[in-house]
DRENGU-273958 format. One record per residue (C-alpha): x, y, z. Coordinates in steps of 0.05 Angstrom, whole numbers, m for minus. Each point is the difference from the previous one (the first is absolute). Example, Ala and Ser with C-alpha at 12.3 -4.5 7.8 and 13.67 -1.06 7.14 Angstrom:
<atoms>
@xx 246&yy m90&zz 156
@xx 27&yy 69&zz m13
</atoms>
This chain:
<atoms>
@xx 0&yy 0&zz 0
@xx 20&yy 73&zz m18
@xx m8&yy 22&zz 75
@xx 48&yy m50&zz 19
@xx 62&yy 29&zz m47
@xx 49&yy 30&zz 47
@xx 57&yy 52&zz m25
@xx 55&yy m60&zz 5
@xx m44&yy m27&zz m56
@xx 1&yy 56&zz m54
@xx 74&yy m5&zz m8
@xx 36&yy 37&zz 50
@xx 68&yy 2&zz 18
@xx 17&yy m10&zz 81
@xx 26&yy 80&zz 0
@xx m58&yy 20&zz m21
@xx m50&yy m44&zz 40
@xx 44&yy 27&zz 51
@xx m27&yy 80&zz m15
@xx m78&yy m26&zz m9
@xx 12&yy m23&zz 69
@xx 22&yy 61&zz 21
@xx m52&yy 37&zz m30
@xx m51&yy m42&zz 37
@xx m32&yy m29&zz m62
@xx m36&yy m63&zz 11
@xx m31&yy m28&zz m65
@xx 10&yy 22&zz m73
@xx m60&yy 50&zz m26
@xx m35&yy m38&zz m65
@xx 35&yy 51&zz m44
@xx 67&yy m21&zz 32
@xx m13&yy m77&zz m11
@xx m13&yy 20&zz m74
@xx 69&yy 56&zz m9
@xx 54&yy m30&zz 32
@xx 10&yy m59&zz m33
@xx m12&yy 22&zz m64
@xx 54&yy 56&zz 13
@xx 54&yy m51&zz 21
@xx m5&yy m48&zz m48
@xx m38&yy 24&zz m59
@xx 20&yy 43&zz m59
@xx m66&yy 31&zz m14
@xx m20&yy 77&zz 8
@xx m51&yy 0&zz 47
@xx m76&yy 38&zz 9
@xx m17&yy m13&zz 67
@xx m76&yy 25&zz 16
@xx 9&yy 14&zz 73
@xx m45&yy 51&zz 44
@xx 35&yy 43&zz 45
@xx 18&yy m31&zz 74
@xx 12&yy m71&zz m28
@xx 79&yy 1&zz 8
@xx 21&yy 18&zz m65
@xx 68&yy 34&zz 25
@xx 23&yy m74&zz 36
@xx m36&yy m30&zz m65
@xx 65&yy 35&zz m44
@xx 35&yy 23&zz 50
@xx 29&yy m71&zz 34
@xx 11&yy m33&zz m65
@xx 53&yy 70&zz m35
@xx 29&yy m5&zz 67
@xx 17&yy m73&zz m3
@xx 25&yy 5&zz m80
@xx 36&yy 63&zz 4
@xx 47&yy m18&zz 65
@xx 64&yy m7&zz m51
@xx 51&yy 62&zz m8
@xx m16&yy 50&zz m63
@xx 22&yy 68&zz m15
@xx m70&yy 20&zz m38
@xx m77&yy 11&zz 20
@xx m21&yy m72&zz m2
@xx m77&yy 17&zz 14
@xx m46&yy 57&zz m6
@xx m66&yy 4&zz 49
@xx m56&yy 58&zz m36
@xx m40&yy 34&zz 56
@xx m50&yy 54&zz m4
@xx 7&yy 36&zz 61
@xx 65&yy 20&zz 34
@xx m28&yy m32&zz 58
@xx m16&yy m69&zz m31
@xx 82&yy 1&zz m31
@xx 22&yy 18&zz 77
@xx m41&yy m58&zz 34
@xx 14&yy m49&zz m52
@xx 84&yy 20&zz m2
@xx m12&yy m8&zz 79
@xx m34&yy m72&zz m3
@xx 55&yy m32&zz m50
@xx 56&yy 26&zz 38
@xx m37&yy m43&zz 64
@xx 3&yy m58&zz m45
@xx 65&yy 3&zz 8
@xx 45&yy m6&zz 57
@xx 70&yy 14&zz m37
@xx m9&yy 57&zz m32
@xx 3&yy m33&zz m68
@xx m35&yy 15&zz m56
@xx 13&yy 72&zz 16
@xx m66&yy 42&zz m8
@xx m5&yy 70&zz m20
@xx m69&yy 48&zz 1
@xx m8&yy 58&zz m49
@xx m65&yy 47&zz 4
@xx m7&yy 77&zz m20
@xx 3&yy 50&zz 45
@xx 62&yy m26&zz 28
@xx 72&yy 25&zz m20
@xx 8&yy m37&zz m58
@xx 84&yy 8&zz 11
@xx m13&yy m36&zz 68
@xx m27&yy m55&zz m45
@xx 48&yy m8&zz m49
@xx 51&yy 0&zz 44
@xx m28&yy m65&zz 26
@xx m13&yy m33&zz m69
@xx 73&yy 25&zz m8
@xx 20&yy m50&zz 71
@xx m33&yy m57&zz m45
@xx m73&yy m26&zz 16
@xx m27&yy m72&zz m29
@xx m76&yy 14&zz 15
@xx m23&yy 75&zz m21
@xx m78&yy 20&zz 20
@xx m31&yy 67&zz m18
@xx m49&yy 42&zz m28
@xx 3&yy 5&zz m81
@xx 3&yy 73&zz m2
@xx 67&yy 0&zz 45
@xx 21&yy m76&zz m36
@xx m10&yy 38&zz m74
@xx 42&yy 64&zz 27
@xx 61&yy m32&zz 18
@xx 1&yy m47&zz m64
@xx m5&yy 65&zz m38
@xx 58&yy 21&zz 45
@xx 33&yy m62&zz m27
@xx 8&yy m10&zz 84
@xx m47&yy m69&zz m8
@xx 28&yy m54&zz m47
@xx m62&yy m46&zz m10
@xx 41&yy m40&zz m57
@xx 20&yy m59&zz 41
@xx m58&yy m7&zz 50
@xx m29&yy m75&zz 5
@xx m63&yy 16&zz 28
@xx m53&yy 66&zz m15
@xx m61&yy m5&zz 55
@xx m55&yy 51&zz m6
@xx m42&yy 0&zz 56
@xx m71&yy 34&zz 10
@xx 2&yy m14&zz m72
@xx m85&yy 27&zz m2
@xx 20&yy 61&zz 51
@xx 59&yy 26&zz m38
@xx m35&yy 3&zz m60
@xx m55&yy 50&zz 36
@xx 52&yy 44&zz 19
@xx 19&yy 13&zz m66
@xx 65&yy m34&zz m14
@xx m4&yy m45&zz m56
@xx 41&yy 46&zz m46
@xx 69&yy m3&zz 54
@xx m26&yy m72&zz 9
@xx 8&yy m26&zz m79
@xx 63&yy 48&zz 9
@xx 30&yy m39&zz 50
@xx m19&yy m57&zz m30
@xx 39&yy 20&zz m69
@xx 61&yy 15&zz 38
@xx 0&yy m70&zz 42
@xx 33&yy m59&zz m28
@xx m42&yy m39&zz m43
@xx 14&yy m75&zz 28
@xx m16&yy 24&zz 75
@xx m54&yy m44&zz 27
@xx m64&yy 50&zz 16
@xx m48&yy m13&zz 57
@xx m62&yy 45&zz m6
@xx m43&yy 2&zz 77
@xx m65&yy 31&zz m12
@xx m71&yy m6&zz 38
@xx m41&yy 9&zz m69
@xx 27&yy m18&zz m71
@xx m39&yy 74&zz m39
@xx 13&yy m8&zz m77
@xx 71&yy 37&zz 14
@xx 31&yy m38&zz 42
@xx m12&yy m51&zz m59
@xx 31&yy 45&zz m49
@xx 65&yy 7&zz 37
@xx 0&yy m78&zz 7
@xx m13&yy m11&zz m73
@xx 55&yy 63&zz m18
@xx 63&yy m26&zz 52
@xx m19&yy m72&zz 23
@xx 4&yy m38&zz m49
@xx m27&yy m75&zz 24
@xx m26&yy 14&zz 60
@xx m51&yy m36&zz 50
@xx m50&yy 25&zz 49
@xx m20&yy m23&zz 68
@xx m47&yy 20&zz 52
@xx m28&yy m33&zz 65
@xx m57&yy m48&zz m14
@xx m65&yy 14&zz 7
@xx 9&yy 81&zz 16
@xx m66&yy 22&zz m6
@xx m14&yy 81&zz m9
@xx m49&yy 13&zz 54
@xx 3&yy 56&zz 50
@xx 34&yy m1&zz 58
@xx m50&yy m6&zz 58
@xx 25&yy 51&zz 36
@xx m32&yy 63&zz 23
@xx 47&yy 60&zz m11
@xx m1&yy 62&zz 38
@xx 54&yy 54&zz 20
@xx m7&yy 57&zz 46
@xx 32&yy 75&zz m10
@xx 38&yy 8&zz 68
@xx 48&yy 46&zz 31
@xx 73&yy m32&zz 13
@xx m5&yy 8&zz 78
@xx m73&yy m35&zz m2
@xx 25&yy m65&zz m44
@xx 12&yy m31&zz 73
@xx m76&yy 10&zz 26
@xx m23&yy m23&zz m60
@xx 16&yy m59&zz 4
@xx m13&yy m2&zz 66
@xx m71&yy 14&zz m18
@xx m3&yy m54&zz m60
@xx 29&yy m53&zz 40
@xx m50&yy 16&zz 65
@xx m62&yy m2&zz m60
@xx 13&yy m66&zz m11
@xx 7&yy m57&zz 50
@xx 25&yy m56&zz m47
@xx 58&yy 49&zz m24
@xx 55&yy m41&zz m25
@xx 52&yy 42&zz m46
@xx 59&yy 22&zz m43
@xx 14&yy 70&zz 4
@xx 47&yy 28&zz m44
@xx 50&yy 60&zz 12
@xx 56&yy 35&zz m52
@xx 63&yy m10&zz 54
@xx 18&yy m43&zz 47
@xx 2&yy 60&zz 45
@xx m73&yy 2&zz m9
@xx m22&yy m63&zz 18
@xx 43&yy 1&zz 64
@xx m36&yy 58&zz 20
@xx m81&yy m20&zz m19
@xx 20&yy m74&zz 32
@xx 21&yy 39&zz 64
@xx m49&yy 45&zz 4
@xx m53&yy m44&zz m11
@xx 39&yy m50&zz 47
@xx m4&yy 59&zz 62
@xx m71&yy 5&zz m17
@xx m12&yy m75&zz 21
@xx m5&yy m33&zz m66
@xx 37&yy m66&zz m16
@xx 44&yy 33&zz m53
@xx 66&yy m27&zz m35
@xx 42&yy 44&zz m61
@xx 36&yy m43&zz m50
@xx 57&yy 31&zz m36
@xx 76&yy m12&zz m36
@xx 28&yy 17&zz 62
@xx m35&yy m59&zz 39
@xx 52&yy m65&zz 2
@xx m32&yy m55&zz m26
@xx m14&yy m46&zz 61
@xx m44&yy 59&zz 29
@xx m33&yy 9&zz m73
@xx m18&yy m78&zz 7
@xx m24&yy 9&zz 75
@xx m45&yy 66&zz m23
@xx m33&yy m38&zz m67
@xx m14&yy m64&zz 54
@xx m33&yy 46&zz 53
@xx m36&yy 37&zz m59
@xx m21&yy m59&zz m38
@xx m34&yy m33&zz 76
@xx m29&yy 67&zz 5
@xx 32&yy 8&zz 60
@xx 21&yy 75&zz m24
@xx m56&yy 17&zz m44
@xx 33&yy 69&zz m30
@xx 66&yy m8&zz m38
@xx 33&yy 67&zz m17
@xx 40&yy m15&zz m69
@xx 45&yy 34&zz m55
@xx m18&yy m26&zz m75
@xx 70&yy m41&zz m2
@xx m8&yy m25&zz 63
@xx m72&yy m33&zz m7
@xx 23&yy m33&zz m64
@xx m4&yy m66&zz m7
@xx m48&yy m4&zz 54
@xx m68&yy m33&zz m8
@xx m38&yy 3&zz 56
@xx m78&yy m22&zz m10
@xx m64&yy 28&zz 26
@xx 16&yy 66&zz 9
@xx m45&yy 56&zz 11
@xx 29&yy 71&zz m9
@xx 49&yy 20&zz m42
@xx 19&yy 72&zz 20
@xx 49&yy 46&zz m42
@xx 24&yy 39&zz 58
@xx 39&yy 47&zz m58
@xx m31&yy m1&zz m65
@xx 44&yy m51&zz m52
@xx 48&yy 32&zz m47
@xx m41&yy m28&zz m53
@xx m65&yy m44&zz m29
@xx 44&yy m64&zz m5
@xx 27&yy 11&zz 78
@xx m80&yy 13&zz 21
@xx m25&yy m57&zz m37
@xx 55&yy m46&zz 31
@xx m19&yy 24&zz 67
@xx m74&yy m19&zz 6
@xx 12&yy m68&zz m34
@xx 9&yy m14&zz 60
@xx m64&yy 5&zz 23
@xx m71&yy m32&zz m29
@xx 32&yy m54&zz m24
@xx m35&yy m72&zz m18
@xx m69&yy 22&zz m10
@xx 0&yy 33&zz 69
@xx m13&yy 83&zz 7
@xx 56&yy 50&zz 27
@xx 7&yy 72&zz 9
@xx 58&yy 52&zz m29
@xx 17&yy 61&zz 34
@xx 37&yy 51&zz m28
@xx 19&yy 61&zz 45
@xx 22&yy 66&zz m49
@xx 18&yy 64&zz 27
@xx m27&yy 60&zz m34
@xx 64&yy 19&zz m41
@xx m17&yy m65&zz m34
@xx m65&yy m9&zz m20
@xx 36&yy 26&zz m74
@xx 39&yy m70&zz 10
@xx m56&yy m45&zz 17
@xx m40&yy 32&zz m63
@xx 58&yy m35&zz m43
@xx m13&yy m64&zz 26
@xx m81&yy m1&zz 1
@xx m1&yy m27&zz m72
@xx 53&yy m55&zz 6
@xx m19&yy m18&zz 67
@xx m75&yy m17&zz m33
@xx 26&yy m32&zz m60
@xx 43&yy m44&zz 41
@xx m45&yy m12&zz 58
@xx m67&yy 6&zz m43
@xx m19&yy 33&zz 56
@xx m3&yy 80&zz 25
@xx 39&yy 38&zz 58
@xx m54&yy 42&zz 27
@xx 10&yy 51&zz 56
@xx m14&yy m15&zz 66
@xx m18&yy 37&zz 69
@xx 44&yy m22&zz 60
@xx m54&yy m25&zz 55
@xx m16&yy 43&zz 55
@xx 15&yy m12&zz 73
@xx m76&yy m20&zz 10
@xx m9&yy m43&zz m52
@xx 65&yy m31&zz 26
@xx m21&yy m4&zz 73
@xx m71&yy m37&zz m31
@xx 24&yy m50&zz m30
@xx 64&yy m18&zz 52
@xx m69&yy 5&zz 48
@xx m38&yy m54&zz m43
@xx 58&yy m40&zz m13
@xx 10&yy m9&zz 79
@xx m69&yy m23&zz 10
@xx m4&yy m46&zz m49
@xx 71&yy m32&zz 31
@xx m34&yy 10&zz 66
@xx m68&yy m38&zz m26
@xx 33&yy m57&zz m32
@xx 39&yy m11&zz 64
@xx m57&yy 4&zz 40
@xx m37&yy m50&zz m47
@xx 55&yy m49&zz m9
@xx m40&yy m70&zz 16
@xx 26&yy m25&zz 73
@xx 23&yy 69&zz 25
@xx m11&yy 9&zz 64
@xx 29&yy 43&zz 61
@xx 49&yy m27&zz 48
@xx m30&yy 9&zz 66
@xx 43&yy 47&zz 22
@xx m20&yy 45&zz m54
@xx m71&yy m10&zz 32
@xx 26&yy 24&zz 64
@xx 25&yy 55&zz m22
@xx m58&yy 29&zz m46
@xx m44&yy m14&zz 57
@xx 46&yy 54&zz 44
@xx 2&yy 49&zz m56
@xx m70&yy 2&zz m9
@xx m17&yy 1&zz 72
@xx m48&yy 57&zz 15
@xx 8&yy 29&zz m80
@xx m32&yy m7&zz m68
@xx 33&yy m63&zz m32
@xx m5&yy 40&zz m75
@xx 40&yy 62&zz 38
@xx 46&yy m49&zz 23
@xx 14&yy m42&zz m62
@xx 7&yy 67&zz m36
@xx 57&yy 29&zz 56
@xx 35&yy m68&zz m13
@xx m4&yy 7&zz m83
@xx 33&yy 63&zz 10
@xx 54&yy m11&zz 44
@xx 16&yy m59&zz m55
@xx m13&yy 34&zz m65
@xx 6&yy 73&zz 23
@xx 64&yy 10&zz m35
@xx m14&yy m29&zz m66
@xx m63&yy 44&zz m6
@xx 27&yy 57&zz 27
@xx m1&yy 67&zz m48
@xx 63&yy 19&zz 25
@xx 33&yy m63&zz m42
@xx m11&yy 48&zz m61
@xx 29&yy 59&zz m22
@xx m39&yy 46&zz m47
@xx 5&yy 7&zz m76
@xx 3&yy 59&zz m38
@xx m39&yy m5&zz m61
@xx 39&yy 23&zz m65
@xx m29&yy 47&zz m38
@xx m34&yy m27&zz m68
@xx 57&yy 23&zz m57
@xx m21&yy 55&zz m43
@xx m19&yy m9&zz m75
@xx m26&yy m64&zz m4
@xx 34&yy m55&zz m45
@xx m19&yy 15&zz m63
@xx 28&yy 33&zz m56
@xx 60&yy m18&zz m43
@xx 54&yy m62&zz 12
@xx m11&yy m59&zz 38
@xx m18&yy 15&zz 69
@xx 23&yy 75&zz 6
@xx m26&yy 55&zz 21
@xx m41&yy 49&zz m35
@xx 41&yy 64&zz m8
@xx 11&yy 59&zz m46
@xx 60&yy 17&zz m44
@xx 0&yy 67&zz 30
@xx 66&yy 1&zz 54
@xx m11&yy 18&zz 77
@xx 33&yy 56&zz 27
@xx 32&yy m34&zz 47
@xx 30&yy m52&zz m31
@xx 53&yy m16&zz m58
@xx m4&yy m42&zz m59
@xx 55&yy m45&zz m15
@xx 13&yy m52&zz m48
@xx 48&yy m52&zz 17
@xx 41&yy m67&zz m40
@xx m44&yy m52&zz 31
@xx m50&yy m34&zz m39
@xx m32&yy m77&zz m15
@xx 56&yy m24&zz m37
@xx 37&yy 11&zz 72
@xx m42&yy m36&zz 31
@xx m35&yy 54&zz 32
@xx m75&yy 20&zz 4
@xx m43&yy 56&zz 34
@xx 11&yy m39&zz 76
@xx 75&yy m6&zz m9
@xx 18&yy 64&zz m24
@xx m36&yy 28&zz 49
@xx 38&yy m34&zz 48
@xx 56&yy 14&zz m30
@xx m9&yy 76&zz 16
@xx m16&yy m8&zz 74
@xx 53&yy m53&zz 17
@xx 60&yy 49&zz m33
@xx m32&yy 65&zz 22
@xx m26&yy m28&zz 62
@xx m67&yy 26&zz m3
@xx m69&yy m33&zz 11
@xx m32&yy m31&zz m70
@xx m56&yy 42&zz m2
@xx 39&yy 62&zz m15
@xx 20&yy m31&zz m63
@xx m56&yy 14&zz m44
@xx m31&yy 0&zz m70
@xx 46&yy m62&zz m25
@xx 7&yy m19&zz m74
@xx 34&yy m58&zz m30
@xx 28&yy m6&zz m62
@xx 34&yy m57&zz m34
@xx 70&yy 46&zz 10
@xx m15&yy 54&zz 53
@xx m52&yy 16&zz 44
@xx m33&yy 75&zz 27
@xx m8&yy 13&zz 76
@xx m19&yy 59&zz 41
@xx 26&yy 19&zz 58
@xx 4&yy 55&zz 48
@xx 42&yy 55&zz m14
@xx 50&yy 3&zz 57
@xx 4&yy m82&zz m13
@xx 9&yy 9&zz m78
@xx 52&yy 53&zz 9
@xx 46&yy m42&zz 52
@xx m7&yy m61&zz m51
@xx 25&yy 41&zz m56
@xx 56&yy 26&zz 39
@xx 12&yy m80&zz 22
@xx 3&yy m12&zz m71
@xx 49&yy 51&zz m22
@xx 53&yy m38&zz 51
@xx m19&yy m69&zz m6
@xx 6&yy m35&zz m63
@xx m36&yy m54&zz 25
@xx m65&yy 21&zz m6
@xx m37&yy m11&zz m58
@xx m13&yy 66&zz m50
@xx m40&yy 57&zz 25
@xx m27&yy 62&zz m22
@xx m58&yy 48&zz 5
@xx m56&yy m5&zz m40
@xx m8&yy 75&zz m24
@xx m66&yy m1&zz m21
@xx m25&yy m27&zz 61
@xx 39&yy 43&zz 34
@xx 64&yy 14&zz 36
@xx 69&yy 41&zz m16
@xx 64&yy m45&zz 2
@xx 23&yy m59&zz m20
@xx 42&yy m61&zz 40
@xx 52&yy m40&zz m36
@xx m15&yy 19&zz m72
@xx m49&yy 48&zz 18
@xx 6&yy 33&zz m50
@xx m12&yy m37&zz m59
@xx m24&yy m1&zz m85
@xx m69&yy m21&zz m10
@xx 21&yy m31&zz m66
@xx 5&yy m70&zz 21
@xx m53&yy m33&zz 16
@xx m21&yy m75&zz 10
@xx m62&yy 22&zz m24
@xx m9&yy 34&zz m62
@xx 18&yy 76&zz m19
@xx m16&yy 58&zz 41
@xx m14&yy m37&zz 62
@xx 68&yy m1&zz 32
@xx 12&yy m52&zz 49
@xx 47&yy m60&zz 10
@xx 67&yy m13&zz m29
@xx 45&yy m56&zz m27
@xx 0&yy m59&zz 55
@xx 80&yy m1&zz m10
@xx 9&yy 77&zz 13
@xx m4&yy 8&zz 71
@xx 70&yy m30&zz 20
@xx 39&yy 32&zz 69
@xx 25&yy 68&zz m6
@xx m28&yy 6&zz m68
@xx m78&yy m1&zz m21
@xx m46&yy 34&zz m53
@xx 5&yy 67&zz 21
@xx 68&yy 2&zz 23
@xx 75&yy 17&zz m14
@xx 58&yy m25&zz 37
@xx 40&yy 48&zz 34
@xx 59&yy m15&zz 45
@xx m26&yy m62&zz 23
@xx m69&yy 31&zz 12
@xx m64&yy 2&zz m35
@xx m28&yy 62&zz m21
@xx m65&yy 17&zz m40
@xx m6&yy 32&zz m68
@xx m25&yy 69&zz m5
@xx m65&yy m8&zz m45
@xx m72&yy 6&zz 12
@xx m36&yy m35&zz 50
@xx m43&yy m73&zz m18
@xx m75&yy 19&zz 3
@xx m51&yy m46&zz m3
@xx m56&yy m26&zz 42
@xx m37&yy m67&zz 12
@xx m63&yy 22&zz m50
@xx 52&yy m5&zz m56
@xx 8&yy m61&zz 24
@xx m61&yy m25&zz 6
@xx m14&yy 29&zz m67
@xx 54&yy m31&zz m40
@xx 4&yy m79&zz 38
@xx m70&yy m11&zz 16
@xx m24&yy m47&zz 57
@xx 38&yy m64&zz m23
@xx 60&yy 34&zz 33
@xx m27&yy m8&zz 67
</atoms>
């Protein structure tokens, strides 16, 4: 029987059995029974249908570390991801394959220093992961040799070709070496991923779990719009509105889920976190206490709940809201699973609710179901049903067949009620007992959020409806970032708070392009990022958009409207190979330093945009 294959079965060397050990992975996922064979004794390029959360990184992952162990002095594999954060997790789960450092692994992503990055392709690295816009810049820098590879694996084959980068991805396919064996992971198989297969494959086969049947996930999705500082009580709140809670709940950092299992764990809840930084006796003594439902709330990071499967779960709770729809959907798998019902809940602060707008449509087509907003319960609501739950406990006690009082119970109701009502009594004695779990006090208030203002309609995906007309008190700026880095509207807006250290909702009004993307941002904010920019080469390319408004320029400020990625007259982008350290589009070198051109200011604004690229761009 298929339930009975272990991973010693599939193939597997004793060094790596020794890292799925390690990893705490107990039996191979269907998709991983079907891959890893086929990738260590096979010859055939591979489709392999396989829906997000199944183990697809182990499924190619253990078998490249096994083959490509020998020494080389070139890139002997290439791993296509469509998020920077997808490339970092997955460069971070093959190096844990391997306990000797060997294949060497190396990330690349935009909106890192590119020089950072070729200086470690320059050390030598075996295994390469990225994004394609970053993977396509440095072969055009001649910095990636893709000649020699042995293996080409595109992964989120169906969600890199909704962000937009089939063009870099037949690009990097032209510039890979023909005879490398390609492994395609994809949750659908849409006409295109087809026509890549048909174009690059050559012979190929597919596979794909038996019996996967599309149906919708029977899980009821909610999240809440919370203040930071009241994550803590809300969860409090969820876990207190329902008795049988028994749940994941899933932070960003390990930091995180340190804190949220302590604080939950002064509160009086059986609570245990689960991170990298737990040694892996404890991690087995945490998943047994978990799994008896002895602790009943496990606190987890993404990489550390991997490999875990864990049945009859009732709350999955995104604690931070999921870098993306493929980390979301992965996350309340884990819930309403065989046939049973579950429930998903997603807290979002109020910088984000641009973010979680992104991911309503995936999220639906994946799940087949819809993330609807949610209220957080009140403290009387709470205190009702924490009220009815302890009577019905205390009924079906009472009721149990043969219960009866020990005699000295007797005795000593007998003395209590002595001279008093017996209700008064009983009622003194179900406080002093249940008091504290029904007391208000428990409970902290809530602030509601204020509803956002102007609604969700409009133009793009998800954004906000806004005019073209600039604020006063803010600066337009267009910036170097775009899809083909890997990059939408959530990530370049994090991108602007994490380097200027500001909260994510001052970043506003975000458009991306294939090539660049246009932000707002306040003035005092836009200025010190332009002056940033000026020093640091790097950051990305920045400059004022004029005709939204603004007066100077950062590195290349100022700048020719007459190239443009997208047609004449509407002057934005430039080459992908002309922004190089100390010297960009824009710029002259002058005693070791970069300095702009004198020439008018780039003007241009996102209705041009919109104009000229229609909504397929977004």
């Amino acid at each position: 029987m298929e339930d009975s294959i272990t991973f010693e079965d599939l193939g597997l060397d004793e060094q790596i059995l020794a890292a799925v050990a390690r990893k705490g992975f107990e039996t191979p996922s269907p998709i991983q029974v079907l891959a890893i064979p086929r990738l260590l004794n096979g010859e055939a390029n591979v489709i392999a249908r396989a829906r997000t959360g199944t183990g697809k990184t182990a499924a190619f992952g253990l078998p490249l570390i096994q083959r490509l162990r020998g020494e080389s002095d070139h890139v002997r594999a290439l791993i296509l991801e469509p998020t920077r954060e997808l490339a970092v997790q997955t460069c971070r789960e093959m190096d844990s394959f391997s306990d000797n450092g060997k294949p060497t692994n190396c990330v690349v992503y935009g909106g890192a220093s590119i020089m950072e990055q070729i200086r470690q392709l320059k050390k030598g690295a075996d295994i390469v992961t990225g994004t394609p816009g970053r993977v396509q810049d440095l072969i055009e820098r001649k910095k990636l040799d893709l000649s020699k590879i042995e293996y080409f694996i595109l992964d989120e084959g169906d969600e890199m070709l909704d962000m937009g980068f089939i063009d870099d991805i037949e690009n990097i396919f032209a510039n890979a070496n023909p005879d490398s064996r390609i492994l395609l992971f994809s949750a659908t198989m849409p006409a295109p991923i087809l026509k890549i297969a048909q174009k690059f494959m050559g012979e190929y086969e597919i596979v794909e779990e038996e019996g996967i049947v599309e149906e919708p996930l029977l899980i009821d999705q909610k999240y809440w719009v919370l203040r930071e500082g009241d994550k803590v009580e809300a969860l409090v709140r969820l876990i207190d509105s329902n008795p049988d809670f028994y749940g994941l709940v899933f932070t960003q950092t390990k930091n995180d889920a340190d804190t949220v299992s302590r604080r939950l764990d002064e509160k009086g809840y059986e609570a245990a976190a689960l991170h990298g930084d737990i040694p892996q006796g404890q991690r087995e003594k945490i998943l047994a206490r978990f799994r008896s439902k002895k602790t009943r709330i496990l606190v987890a990071t993404d990489v550390a709940a991997r490999g875990i499967d864990i049945t009859g779960l009732s709350h999955v709770v995104n604690y931070s809201l999921p870098f993306d729809s493929s980390t979301y959907i992965h996350r309340i798998g884990r819930t309403g699973r065989a046939g049973t019902s579950g429930v998903a809940v997603t807290f979002v602060s109020p910088n984000e609710r641009r973010k979680l707008n992104f991911m309503k449509a995936r999220v639906a087509k994946a799940s087949k179901g819809d993330l609807d907003e949610g209220e957080v319960p009140s403290i009387d609501s709470v205190l009702e049903i924490k009220r009815a739950a302890l009577f019905e406990a205390l009924k079906d006690s009472l009721q149990k067949e043969g219960a009866t009082a020990d005699e000295g119970f007797v005795q000593m109701a007998d003395d209590l009620c002595q001279d008093k009502d017996a209700k008064e009594v009983l009622a003194g004695v179900l406080q002093a007992f249940y008091g504290e779990k029904l007391d208000r006090d428990r409970y902290d208030e809530i602030k509601k959020v204020a509803a956002e203002k102007g609604g969700r309609e409009g133009r793009g995906r998800g954004r906000d409806r806004y005019d073209d007309a600039p604020r006063e008190d803010q600066t337009r700026l267009y910036i170097q970032l775009g899809r083909r880095d890997g990059y939408n509207a959530r990530e370049i807006a994090d991108w602007f708070s994490d380097t200027l250290h500001i909260p994510g909702k001052k970043v506003d009004r975000i458009d991306v392009t294939t090539s660049f993307s246009l932000v707002s941002l306040p003035k005092e904010d836009a200025a010190r990022l332009l002056e940033m920019a000026s020093r640091d080469n790097s950051i990305p390319h920045i400059h004022v958009d004029t005709k939204a408004g603004g007066s100077r320029g950062g590195r290349g400020g100022r700048r020719s409207s007459k190239s443009s990625d997208f047609g004449e007259g509407r002057g934005y982008g430039r080459k992908r190979d002309s922004f190089k350290k100390g010297e960009s589009d824009g710029f002259k070198k002058t005693k070791g330093r970069a300095r702009p051109h004198t020439a008018t200011e780039r003007s241009g604004s996102s209705s041009s945009y919109f104009k000229s690229k229609k909504a397929k761009e977004f």
